[in-house]
PyMOL Python script that loads the backbone (N, CA, C, O; Angstrom):
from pymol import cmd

cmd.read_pdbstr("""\
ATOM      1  N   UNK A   1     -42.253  48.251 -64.445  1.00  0.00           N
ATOM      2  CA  UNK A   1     -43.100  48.031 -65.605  1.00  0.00           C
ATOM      3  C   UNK A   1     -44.558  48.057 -65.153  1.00  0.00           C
ATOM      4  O   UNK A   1     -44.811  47.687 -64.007  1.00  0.00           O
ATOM      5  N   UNK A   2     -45.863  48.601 -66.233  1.00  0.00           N
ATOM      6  CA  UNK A   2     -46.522  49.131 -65.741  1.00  0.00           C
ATOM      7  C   UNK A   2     -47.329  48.264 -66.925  1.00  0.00           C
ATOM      8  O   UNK A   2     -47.153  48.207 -68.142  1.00  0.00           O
ATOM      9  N   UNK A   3     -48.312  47.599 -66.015  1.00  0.00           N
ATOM     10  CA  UNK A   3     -50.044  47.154 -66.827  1.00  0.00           C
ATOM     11  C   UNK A   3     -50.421  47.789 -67.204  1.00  0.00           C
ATOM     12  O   UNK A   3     -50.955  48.607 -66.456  1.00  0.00           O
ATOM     13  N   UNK A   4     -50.530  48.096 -69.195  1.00  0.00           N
ATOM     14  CA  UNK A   4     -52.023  48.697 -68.856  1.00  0.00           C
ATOM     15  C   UNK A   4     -53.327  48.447 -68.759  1.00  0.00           C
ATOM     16  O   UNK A   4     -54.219  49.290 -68.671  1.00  0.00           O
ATOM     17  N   UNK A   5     -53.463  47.024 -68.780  1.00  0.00           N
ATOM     18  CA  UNK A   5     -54.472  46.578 -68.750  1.00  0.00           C
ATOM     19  C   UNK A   5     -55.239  45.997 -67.049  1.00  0.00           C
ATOM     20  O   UNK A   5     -54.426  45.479 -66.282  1.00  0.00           O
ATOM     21  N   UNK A   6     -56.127  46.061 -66.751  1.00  0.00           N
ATOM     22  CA  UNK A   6     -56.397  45.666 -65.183  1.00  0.00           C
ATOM     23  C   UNK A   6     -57.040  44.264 -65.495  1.00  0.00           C
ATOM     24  O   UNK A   6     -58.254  44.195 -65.688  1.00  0.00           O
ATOM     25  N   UNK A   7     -56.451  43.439 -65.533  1.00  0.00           N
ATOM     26  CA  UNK A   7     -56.842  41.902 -65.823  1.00  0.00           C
ATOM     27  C   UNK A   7     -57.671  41.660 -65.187  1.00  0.00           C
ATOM     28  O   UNK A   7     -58.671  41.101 -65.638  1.00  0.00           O
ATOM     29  N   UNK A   8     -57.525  42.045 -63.741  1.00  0.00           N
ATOM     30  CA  UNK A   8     -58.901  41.462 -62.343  1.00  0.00           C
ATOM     31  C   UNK A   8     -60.193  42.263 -63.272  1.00  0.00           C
ATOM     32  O   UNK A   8     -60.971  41.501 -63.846  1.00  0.00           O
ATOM     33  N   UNK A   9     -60.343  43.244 -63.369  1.00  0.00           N
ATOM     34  CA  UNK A   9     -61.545  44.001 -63.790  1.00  0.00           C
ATOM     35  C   UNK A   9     -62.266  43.589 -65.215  1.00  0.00           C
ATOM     36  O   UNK A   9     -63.468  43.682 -65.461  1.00  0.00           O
ATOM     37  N   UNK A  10     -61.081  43.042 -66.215  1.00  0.00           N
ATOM     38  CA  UNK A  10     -61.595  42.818 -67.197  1.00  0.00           C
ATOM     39  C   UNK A  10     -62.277  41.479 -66.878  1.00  0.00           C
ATOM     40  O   UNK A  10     -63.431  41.187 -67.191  1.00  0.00           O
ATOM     41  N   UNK A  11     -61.176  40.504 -66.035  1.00  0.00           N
ATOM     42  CA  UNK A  11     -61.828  38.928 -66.194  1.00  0.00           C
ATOM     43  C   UNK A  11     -63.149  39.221 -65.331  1.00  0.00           C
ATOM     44  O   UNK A  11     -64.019  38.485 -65.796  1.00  0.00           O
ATOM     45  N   UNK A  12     -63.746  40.087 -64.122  1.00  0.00           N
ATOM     46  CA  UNK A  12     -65.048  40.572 -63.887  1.00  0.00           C
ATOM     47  C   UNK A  12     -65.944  40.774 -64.816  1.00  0.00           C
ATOM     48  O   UNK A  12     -66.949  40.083 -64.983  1.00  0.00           O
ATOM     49  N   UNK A  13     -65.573  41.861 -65.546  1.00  0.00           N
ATOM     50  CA  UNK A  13     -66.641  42.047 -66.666  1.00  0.00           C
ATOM     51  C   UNK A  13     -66.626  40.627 -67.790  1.00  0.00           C
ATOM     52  O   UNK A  13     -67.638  40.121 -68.276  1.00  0.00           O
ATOM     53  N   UNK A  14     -65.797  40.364 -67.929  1.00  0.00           N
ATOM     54  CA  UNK A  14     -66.075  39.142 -68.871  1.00  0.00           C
ATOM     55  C   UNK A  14     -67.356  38.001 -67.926  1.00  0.00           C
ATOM     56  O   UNK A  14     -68.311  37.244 -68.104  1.00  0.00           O
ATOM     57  N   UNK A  15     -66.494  38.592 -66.904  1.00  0.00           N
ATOM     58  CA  UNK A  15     -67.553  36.836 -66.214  1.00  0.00           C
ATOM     59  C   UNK A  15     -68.874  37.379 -66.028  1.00  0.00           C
ATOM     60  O   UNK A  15     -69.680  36.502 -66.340  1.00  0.00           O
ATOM     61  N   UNK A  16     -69.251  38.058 -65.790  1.00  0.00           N
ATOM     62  CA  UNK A  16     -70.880  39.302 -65.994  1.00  0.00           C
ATOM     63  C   UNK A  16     -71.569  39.065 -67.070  1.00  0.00           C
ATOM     64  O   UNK A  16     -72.795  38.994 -66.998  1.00  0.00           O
ATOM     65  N   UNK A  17     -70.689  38.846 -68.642  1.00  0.00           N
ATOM     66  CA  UNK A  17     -71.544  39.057 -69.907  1.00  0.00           C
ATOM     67  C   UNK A  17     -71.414  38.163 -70.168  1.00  0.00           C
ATOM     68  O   UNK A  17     -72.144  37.991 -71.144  1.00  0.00           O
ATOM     69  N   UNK A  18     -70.646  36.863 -69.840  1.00  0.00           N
ATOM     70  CA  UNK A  18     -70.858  35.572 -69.967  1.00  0.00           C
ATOM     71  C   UNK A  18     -71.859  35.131 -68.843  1.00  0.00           C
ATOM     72  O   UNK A  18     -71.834  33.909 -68.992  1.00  0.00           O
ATOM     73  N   UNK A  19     -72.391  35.283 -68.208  1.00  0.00           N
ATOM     74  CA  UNK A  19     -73.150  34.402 -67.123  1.00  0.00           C
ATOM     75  C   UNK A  19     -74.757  35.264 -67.489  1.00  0.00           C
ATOM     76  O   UNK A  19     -75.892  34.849 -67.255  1.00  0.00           O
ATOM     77  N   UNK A  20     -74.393  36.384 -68.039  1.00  0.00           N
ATOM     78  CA  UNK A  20     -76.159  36.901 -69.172  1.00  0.00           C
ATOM     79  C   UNK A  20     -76.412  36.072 -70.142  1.00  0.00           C
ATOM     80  O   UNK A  20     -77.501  35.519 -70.298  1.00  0.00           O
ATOM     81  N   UNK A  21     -75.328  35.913 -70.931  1.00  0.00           N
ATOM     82  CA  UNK A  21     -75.274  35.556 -72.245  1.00  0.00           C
ATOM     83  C   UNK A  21     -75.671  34.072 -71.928  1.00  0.00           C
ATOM     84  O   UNK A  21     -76.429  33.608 -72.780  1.00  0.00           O
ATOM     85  N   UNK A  22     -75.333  33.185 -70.876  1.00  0.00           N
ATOM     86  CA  UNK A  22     -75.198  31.633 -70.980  1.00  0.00           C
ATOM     87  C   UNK A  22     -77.257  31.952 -70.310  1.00  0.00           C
ATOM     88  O   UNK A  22     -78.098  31.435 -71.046  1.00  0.00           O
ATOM     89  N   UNK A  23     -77.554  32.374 -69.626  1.00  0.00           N
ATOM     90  CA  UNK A  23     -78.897  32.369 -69.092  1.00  0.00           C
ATOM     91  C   UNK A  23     -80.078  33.008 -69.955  1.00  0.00           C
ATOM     92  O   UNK A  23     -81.207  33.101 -69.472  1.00  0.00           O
ATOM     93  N   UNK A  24     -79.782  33.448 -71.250  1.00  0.00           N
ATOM     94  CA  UNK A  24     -80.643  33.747 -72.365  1.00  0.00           C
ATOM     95  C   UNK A  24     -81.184  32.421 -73.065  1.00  0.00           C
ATOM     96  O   UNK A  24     -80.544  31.439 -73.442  1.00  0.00           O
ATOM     97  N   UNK A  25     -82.144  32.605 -73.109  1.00  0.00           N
ATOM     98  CA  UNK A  25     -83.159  31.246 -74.067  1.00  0.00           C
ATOM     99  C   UNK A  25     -82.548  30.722 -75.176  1.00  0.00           C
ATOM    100  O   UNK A  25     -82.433  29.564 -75.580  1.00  0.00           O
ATOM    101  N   UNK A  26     -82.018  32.238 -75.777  1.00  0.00           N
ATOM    102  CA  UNK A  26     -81.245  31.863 -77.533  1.00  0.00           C
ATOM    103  C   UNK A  26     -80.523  30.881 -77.214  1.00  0.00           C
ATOM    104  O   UNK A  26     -80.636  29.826 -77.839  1.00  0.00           O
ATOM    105  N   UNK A  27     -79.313  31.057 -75.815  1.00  0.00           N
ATOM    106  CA  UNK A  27     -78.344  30.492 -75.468  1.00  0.00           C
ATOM    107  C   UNK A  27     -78.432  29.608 -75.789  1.00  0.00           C
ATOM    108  O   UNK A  27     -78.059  29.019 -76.804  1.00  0.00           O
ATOM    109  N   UNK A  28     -79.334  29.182 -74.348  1.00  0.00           N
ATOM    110  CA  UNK A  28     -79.826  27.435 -74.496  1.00  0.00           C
ATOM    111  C   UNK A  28     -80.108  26.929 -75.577  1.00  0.00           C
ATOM    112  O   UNK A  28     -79.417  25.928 -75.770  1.00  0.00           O
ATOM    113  N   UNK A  29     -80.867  27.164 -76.459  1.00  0.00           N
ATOM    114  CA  UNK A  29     -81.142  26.348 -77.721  1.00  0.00           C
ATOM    115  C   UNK A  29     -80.043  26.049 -78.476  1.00  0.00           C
ATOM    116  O   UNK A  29     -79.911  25.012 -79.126  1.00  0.00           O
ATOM    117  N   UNK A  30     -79.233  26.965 -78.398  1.00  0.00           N
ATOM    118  CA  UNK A  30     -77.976  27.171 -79.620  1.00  0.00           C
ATOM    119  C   UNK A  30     -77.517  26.001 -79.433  1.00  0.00           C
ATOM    120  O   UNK A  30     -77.386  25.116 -80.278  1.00  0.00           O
ATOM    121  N   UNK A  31     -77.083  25.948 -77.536  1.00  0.00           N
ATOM    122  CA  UNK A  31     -76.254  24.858 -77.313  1.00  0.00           C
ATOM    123  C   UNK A  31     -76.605  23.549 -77.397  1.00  0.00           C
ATOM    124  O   UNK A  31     -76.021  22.516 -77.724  1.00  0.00           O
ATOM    125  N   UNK A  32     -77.882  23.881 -76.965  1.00  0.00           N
ATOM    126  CA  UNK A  32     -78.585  22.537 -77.783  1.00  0.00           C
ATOM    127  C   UNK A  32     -78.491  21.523 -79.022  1.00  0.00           C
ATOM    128  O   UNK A  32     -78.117  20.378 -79.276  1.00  0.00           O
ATOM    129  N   UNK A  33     -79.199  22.926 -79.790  1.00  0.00           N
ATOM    130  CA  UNK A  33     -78.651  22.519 -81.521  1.00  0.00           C
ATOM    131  C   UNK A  33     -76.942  22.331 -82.076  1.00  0.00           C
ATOM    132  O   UNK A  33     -76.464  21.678 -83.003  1.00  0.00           O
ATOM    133  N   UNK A  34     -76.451  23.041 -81.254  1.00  0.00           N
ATOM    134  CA  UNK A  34     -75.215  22.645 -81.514  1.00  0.00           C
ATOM    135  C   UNK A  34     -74.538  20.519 -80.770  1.00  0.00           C
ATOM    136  O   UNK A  34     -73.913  19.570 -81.242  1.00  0.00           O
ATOM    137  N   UNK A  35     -75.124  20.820 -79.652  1.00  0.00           N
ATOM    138  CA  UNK A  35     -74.954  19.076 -79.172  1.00  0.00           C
ATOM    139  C   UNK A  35     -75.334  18.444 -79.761  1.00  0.00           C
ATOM    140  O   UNK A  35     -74.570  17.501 -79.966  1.00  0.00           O
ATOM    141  N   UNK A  36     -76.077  18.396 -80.166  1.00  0.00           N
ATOM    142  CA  UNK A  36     -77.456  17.850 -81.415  1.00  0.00           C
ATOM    143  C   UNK A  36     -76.718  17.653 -82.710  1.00  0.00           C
ATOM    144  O   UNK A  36     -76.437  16.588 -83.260  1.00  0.00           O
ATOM    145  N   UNK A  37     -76.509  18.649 -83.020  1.00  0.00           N
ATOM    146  CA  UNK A  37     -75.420  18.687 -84.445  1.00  0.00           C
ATOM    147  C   UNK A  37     -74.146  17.948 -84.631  1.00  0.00           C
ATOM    148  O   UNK A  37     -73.770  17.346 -85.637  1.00  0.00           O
ATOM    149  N   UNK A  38     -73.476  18.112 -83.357  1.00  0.00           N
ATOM    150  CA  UNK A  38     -72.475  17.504 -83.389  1.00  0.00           C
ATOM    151  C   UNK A  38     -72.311  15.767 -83.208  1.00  0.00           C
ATOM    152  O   UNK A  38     -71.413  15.090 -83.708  1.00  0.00           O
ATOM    153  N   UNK A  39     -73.395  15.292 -82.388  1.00  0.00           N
ATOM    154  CA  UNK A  39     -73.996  14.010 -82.003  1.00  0.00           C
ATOM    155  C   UNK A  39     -73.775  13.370 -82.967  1.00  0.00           C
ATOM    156  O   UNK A  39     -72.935  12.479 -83.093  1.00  0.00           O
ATOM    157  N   UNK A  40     -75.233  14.164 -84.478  1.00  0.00           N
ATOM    158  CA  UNK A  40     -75.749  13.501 -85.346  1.00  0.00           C
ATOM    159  C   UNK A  40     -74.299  13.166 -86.382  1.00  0.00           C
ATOM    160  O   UNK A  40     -74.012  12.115 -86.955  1.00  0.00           O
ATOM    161  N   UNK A  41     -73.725  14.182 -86.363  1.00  0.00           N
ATOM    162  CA  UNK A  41     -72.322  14.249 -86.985  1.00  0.00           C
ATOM    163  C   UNK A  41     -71.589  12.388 -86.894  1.00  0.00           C
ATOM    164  O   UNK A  41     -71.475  11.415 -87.640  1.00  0.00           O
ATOM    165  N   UNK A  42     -71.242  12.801 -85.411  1.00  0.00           N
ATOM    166  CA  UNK A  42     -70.415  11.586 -84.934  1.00  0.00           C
ATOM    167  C   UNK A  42     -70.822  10.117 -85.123  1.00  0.00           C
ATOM    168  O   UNK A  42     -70.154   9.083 -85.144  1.00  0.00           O
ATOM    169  N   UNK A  43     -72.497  10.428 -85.289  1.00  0.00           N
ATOM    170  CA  UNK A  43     -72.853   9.235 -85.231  1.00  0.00           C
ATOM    171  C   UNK A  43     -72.844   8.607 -86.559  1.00  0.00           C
ATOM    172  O   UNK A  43     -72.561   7.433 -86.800  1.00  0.00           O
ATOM    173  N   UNK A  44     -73.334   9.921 -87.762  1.00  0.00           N
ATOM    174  CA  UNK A  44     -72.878   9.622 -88.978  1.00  0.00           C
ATOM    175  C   UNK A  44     -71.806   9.238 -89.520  1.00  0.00           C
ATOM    176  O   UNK A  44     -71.793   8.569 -90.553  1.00  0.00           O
ATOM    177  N   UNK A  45     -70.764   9.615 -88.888  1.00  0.00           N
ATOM    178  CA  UNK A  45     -69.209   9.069 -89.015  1.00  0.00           C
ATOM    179  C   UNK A  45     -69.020   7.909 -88.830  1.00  0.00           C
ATOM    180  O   UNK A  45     -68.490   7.262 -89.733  1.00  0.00           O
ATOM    181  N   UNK A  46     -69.397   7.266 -87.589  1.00  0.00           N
ATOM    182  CA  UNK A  46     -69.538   5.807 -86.868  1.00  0.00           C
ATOM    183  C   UNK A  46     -69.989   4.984 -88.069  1.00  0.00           C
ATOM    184  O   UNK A  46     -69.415   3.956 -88.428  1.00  0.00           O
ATOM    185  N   UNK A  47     -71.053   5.508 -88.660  1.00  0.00           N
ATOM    186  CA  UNK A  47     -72.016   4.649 -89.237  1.00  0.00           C
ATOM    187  C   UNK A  47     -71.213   4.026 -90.963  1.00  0.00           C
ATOM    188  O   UNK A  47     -71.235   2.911 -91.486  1.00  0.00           O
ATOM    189  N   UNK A  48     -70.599   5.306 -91.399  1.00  0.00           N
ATOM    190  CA  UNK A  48     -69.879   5.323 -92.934  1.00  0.00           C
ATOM    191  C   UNK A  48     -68.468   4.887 -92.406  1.00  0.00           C
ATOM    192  O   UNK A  48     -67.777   4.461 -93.332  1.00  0.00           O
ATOM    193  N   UNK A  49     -67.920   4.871 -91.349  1.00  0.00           N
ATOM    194  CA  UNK A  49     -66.490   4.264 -90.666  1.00  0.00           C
ATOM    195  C   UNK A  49     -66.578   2.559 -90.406  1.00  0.00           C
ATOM    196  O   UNK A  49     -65.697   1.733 -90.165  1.00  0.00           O
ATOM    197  N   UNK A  50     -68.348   2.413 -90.605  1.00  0.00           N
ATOM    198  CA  UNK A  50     -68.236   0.853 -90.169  1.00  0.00           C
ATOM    199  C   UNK A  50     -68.662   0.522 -91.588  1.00  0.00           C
ATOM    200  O   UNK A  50     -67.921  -0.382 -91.974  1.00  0.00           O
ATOM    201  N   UNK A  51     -69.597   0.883 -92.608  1.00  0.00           N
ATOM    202  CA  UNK A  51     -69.574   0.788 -93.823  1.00  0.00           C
ATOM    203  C   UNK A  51     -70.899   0.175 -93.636  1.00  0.00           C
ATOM    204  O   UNK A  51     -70.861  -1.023 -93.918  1.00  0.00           O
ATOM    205  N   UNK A  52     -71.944   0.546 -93.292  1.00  0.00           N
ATOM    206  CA  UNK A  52     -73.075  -0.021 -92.808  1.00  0.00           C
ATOM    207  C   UNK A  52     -73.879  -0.148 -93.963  1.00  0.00           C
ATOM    208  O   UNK A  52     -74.409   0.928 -94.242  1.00  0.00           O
ATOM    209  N   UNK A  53     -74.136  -0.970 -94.656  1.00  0.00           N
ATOM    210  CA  UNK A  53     -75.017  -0.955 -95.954  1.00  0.00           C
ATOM    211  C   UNK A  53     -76.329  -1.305 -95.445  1.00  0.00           C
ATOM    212  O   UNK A  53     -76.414  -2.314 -94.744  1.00  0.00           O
ATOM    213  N   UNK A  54     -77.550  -0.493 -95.742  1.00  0.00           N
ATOM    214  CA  UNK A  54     -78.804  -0.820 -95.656  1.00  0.00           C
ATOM    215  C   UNK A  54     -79.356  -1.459 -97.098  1.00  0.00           C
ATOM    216  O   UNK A  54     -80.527  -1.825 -97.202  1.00  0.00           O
TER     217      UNK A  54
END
""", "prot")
cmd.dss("prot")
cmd.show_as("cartoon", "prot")
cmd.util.cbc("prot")
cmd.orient("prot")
């Protein structure tokens, strides 16, 4: 039985356009705003899970 796919070569090129892609500026911010997003999320949850009345 015969590959047709060359797994070693593809997981190469994958790891190439991921290690551009993670060292772009956009990157960084995204992931940023995304930690950020998700934070504010959790913390909002915390906050309506404890029933916090101001």
């Amino acid at each position: 039985m015969y590959d047709l796919i060359d797994y070693t070569a593809l997981a190469e090129i994958v790891r190439q356009y991921f290690t551009v892609f993670i060292n772009l500026g956009f990157t960084k911010g995204l992931l940023v705003g995304a930690s950020l997003e998700l934070l504010g999320y959790g913390i909002f949850k915390a906050a309506s899970l404890l029933n916090i009345n101001y």
